[in-house]
C-alpha positions, 0 to 999 in steps of 0.5 A: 386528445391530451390534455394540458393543465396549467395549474396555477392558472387552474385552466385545462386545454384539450389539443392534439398530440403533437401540439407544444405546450405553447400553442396550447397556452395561447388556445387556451389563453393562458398567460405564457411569454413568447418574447420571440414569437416561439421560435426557439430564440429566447426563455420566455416560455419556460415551464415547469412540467409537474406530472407527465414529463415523459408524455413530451417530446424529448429535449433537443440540443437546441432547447438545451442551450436557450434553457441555459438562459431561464432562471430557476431551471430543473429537471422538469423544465422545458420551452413551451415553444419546443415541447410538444404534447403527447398525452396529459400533462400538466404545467407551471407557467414559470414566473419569469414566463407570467412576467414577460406575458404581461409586459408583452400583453399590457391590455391583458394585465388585469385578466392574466393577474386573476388567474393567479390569486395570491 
């Protein structure tokens, strides 16, 4: 099974291919935001993909056009929401991802601000 590494957070989910990056957030409870319950409507769950881009699913015009509202976005960027995984990779919860997790998941504040020090 691949696995998924979300590296600031220093948490590692093993999931079955064709799982997306953000079922395997929320198995692994890492704070990703999904403002729109992951339906492709919003940018909450954008990512960074940083090694094994080319072991996710190909980007659609959908996720296209809903990437055009993230900030910061780069070649590596992606919906959680959409991408789905096809061998190892590792990810970047994007900042404005972390910040919707925890204004939608006030009661998950304080563990989600531990996984990242600094």
């Amino acid at each position: 099974m691949p696995k998924v590494r979300f590296v600031k957070e220093n948490m590692e989910i093993e999931v079955p291919a064709g799982t997306t990056i953000l079922a395997a957030a929320k198995k692994a409870r890492a704070p990703q935001g999904d403002r729109c319950g992951g339906v492709c409507a919003c940018s909450t769950c954008h990512v960074y993909v940083v090694d094994g881009f080319d072991r996710t699913s190909d980007i659609e015009d959908e996720e296209f056009d809903i990437l055009d509202k993230a900030f910061d976005v780069r070649s590596t960027s992606r919906l959680g929401c959409q991408a789905r995984v096809l061998g190892d990779i590792a990810v970047e919860i994007t900042d404005e991802s972390f910040e919707a997790f925890l204004d939608e998941h006030p009661d998950d504040k304080a563990r989600a601000r531990a996984l990242r020090p600094g």
